[in-house]
C-alpha positions as CSV (number, residue, x, y, z in Angstrom):
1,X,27.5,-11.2,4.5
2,X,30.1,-10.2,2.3
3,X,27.9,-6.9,0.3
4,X,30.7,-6.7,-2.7
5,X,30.4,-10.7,-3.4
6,X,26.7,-11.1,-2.0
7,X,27.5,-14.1,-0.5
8,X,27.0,-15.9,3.4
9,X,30.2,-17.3,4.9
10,X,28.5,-17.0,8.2
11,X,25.9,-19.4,9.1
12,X,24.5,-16.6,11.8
13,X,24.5,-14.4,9.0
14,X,22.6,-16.2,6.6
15,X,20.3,-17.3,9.4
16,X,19.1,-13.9,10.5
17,X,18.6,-13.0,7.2
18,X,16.3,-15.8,6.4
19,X,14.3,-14.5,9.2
20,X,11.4,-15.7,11.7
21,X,9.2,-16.8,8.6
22,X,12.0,-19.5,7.6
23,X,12.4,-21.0,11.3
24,X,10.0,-23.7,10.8
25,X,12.2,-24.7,7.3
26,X,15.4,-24.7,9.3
27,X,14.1,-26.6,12.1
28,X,13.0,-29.4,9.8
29,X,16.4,-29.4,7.6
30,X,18.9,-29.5,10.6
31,X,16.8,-30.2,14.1
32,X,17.9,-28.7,16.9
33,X,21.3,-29.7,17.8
34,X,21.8,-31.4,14.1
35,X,23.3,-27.9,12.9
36,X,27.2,-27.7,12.3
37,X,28.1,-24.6,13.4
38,X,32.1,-25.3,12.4
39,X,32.0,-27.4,9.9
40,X,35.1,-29.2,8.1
41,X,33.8,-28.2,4.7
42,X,32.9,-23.9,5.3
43,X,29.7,-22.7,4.6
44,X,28.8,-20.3,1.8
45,X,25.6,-19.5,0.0
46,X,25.0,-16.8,-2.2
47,X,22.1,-14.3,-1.1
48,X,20.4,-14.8,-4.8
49,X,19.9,-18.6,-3.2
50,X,18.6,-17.4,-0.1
51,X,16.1,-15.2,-1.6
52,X,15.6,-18.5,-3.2
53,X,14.6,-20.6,-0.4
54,X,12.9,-17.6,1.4
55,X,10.0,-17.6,-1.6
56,X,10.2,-21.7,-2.0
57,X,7.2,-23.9,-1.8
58,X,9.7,-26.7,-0.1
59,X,11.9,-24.2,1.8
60,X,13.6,-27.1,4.0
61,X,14.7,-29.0,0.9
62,X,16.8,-26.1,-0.3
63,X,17.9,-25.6,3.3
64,X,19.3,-29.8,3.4
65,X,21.5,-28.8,0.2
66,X,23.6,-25.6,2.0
67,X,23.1,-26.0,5.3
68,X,26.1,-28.5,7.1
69,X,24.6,-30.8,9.4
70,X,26.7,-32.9,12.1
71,X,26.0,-36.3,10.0
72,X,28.7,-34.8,8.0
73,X,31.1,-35.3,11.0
74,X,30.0,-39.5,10.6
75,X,32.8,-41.8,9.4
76,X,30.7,-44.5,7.1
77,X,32.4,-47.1,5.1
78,X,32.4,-46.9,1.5
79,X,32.7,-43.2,1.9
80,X,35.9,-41.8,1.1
81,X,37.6,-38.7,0.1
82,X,38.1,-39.2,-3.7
83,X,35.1,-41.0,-4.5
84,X,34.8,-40.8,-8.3
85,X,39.0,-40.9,-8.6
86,X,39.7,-38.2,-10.0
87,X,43.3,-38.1,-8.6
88,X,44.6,-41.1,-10.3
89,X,42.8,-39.8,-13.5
90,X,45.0,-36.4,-13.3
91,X,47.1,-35.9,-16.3
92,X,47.9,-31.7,-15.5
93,X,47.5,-30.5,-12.3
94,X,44.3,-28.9,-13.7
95,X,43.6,-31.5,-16.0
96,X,41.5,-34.6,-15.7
97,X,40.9,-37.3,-18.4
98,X,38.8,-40.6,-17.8
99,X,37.0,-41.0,-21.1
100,X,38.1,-41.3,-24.3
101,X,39.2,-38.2,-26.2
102,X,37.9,-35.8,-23.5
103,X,39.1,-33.6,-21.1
104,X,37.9,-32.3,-17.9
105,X,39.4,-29.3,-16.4
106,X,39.3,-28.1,-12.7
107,X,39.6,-24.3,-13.5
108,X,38.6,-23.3,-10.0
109,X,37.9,-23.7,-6.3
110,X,35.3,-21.2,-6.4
111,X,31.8,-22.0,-6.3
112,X,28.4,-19.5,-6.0
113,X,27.7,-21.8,-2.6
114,X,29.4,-24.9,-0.9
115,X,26.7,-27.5,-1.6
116,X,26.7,-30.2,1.5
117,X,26.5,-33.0,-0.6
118,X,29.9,-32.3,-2.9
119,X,31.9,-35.1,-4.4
120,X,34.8,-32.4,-4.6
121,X,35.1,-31.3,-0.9
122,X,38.3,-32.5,-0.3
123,X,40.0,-32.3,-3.7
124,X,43.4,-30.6,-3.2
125,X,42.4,-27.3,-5.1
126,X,45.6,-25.5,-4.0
127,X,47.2,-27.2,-6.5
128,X,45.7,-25.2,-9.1
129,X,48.0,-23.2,-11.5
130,X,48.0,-21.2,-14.1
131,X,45.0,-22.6,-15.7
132,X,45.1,-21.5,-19.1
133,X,49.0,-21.9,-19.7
134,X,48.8,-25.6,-18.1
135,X,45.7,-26.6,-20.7
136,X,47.7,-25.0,-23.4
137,X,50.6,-26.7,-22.6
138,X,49.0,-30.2,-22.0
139,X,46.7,-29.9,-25.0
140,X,49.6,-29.4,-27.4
141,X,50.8,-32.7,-26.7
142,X,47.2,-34.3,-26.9
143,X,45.9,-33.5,-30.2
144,X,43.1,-36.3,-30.2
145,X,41.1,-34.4,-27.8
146,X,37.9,-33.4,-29.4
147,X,35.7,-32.1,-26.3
148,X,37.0,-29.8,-23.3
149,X,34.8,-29.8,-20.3
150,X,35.2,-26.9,-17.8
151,X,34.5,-27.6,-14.2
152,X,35.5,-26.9,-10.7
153,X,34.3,-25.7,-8.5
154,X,31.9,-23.3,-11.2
155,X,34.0,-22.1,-14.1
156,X,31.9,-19.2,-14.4
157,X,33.6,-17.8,-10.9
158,X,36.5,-17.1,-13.0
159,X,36.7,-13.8,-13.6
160,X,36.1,-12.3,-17.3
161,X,39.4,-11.9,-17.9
162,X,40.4,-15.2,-16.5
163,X,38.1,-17.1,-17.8
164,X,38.6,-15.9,-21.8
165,X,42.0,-16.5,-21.2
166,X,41.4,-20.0,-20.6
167,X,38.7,-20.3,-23.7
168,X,41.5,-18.8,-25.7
169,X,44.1,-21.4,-25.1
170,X,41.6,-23.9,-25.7
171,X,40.4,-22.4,-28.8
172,X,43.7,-22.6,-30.2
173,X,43.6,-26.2,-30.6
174,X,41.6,-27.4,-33.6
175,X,41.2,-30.7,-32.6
176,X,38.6,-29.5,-29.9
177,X,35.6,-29.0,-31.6
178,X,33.0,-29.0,-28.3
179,X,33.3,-27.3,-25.2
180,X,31.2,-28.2,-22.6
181,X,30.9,-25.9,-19.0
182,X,29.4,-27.3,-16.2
183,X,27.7,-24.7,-13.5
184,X,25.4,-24.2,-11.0
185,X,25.3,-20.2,-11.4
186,X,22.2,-19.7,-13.4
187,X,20.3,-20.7,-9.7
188,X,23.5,-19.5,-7.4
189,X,24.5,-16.5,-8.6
190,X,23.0,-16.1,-12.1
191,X,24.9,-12.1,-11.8
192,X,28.0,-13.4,-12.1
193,X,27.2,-15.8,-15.3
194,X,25.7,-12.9,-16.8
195,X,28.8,-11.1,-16.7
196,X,30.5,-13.5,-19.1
197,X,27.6,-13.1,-21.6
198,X,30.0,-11.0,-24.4
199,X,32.1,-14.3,-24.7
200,X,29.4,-17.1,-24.2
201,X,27.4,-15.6,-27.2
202,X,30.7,-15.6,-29.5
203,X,31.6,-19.4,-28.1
204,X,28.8,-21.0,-30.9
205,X,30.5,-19.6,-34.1
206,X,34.3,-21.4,-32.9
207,X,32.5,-24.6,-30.7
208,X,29.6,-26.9,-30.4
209,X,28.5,-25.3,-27.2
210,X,27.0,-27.7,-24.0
211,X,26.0,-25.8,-21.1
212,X,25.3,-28.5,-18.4
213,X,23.4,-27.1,-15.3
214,X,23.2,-28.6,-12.2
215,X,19.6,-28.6,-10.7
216,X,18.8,-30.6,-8.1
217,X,15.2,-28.9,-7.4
218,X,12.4,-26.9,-9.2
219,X,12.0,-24.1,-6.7
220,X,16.2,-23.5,-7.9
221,X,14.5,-21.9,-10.4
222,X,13.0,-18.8,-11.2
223,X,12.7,-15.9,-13.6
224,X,16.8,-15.0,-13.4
225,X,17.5,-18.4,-14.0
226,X,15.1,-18.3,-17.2
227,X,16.9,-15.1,-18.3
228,X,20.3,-16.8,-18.4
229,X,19.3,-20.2,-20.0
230,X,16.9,-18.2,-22.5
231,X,20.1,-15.8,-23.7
232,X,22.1,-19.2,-23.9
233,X,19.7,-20.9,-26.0
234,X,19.1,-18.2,-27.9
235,X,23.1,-18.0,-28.7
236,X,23.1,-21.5,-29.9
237,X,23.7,-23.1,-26.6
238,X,22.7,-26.7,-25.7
239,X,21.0,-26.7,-22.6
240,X,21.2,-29.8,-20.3
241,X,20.7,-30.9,-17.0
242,X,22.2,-33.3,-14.5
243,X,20.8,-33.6,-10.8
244,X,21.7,-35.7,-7.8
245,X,19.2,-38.0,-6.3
246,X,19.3,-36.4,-2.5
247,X,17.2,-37.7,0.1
248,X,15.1,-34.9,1.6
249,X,15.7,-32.7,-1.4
250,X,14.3,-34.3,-4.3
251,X,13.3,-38.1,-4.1
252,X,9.9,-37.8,-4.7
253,X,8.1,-38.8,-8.1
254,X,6.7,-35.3,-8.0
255,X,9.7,-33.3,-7.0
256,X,11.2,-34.7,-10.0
257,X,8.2,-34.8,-12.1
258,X,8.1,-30.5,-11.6
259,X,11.7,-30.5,-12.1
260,X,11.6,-32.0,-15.7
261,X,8.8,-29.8,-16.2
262,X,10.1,-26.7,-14.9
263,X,13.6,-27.2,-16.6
264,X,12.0,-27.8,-20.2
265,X,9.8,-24.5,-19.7
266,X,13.7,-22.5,-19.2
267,X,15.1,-24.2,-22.4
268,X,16.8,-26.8,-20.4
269,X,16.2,-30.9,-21.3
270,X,16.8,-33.1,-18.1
271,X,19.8,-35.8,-19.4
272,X,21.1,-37.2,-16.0
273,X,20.0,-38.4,-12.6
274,X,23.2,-39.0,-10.7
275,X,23.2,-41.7,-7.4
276,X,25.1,-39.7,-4.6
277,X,29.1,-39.6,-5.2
278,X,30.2,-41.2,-1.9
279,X,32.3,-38.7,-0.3
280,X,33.0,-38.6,3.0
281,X,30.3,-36.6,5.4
282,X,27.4,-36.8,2.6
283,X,25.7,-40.5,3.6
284,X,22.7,-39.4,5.2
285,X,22.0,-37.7,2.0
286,X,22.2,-41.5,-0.1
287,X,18.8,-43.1,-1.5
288,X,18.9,-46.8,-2.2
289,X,19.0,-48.0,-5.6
290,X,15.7,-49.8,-5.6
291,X,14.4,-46.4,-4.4
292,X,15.7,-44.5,-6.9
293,X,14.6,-47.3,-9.9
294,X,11.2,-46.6,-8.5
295,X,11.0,-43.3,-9.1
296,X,12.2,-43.8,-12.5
297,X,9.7,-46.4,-13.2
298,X,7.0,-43.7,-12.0
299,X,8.5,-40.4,-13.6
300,X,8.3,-42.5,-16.6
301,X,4.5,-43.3,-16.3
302,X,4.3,-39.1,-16.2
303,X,5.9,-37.6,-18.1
304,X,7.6,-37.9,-22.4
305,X,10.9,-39.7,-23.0
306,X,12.3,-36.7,-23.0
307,X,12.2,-35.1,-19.8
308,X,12.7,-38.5,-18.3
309,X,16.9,-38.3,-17.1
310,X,18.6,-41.9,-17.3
311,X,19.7,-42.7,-13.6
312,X,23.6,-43.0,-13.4
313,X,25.5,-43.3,-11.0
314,X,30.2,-42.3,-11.5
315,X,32.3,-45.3,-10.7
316,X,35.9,-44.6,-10.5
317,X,38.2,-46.2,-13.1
318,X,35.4,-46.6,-15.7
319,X,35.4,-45.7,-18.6
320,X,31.7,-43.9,-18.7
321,X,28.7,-43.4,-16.4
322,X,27.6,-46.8,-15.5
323,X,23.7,-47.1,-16.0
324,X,21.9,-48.2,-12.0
């Protein structure tokens, strides 16, 4: 483990320091001989997340979302390496735009952990430039553009600097009026997202602010995670969520029952339930559609209209999330 970043790029690594208590976990997420010792996509998981699974009631479930498996390896038609076509959609190198007055930018490569199950894992991020200058520049041209969406990778792995750079040049625009950032670092590495707290408290006087996290199970969170959202919503952030329906991880009427639950008690409303992206190497992780239409049907018998997330599922070329 890397000590300065707190992060595993060695499985071994990460392994050991899971320990004997966590063998049972492993051995149910990736069997013996289903581990991928050298995967295609690398692993890395922050320790904060492995501290995580270490103290979760559903260890293994956490353990199927970072740990690579050698179903990954499968070639399985359908799957493909741009599943959600965001290549044809690229109007910057850094820029994306599918929907109508919006704007998504890749500002990174960098994520708080390489999540198995990414629709990104073989998007050409060494094409990245200059992030800020290329939105600038592209924006200047584009003055219907009313919401900016920050992705990646995690835009909060930009560094301070960086990252208010690239707020700046968006912020220069008037025609943007919302900025949305999409992140997994208030479970990952909720350290690092509190290091940009000075900026994301001033963000609300010059934007409608949407923070979307991306929580995929309740034992993700805990009392860092509550710290972060509870400082954003205490800013004058909106606080949503959008998971992805995993099998093993969290398709179960009462995984996602707790996870509503949980998220409202951090500040956080549940908005979207995402069928998998089909990338290639994350098929054994797909639920079926009646399955997943089920579990609707029973979160809905549980819980408020609220905390109920409408099940969507990306399909490239249109023009919005199509309902399933």
């Amino acid at each position: 483990m890397d000590d300065a970043t707190k992060v595993f790029t060695q499985i071994s690594d990460f392994l050991e320091y899971l320990g004997p208590e966590c063998a049972a976990a492993v051995a149910n997420a990736a069997p013996h001989g289903k581990l991928d010792l050298s995967p295609k996509f690398p692993f890395v998981c922050s320790r904060h997340y492995a501290d995580l699974i270490k103290k979760a009631g559903e260890p293994e479930a956490l353990l199927r979302e970072i740990l690579p498996h050698v179903a990954e390896r499968e070639n399985v038609a359908g799957f493909v390496d741009d599943p959600v076509g965001d290549l044809p959609a690229g109007k910057a190198d850094c820029v994306i735009q599918k929907y109508d007055r919006r704007a998504l930018i890749v500002s990174t490569a960098t994520c708080g952990a390489r999540c198995r199950f990414c629709f990104r894992k073989n998007y050409p991020f060494q094409n990245i430039p200059d992030v800020a200058r290329q939105v600038s520049d592209w924006l200047d041209t584009h003055s219907d553009i009313w919401e900016v969406i920050l992705s990646g990778g995690d835009p909060l792995m930009l560094g301070p600097g960086e990252f208010r750079d690239l707020v700046e040049a968006i912020a220069m625009h008037g025609s943007v009026t919302t900025l949305r950032i999409h992140t997994r670092l208030p479970i990952m590495r909720p350290d690092v997202a509190m290091q940009h707290f000075e900026l994301l408290r001033e963000l609300p006087a010059r934007f409608e602010c949407v923070l979307t996290a991306h929580v995929d199970h309740p034992d993700e969170l805990d009392e860092e995670s509550q710290m972060v959202f509870g400082q954003l919503k205490y800013s004058g952030w909106t606080l949503l969520n959008q998971s992805v329906l995993l099998k093993g991880v969290n398709d179960s009427a009462e995984t996602l029952e707790k996870l509503s639950r949980k998220l409202f008690t951090q500040g956080v409303l549940p908005y979207y339930l995402h069928q998998l992206d089909h990338a290639n190497g994350v098929a054994h992780f797909e639920v079926s559609d009646e399955n997943a239409r089920a579990l609707i049907e029973e979160i809905r018998k549980r819980l408020p209209g609220y905390l109920v997330p409408k099940l969507v599922r990306e399909i490239a070329g249109e023009k919005s999330k199509t309902p399933v």
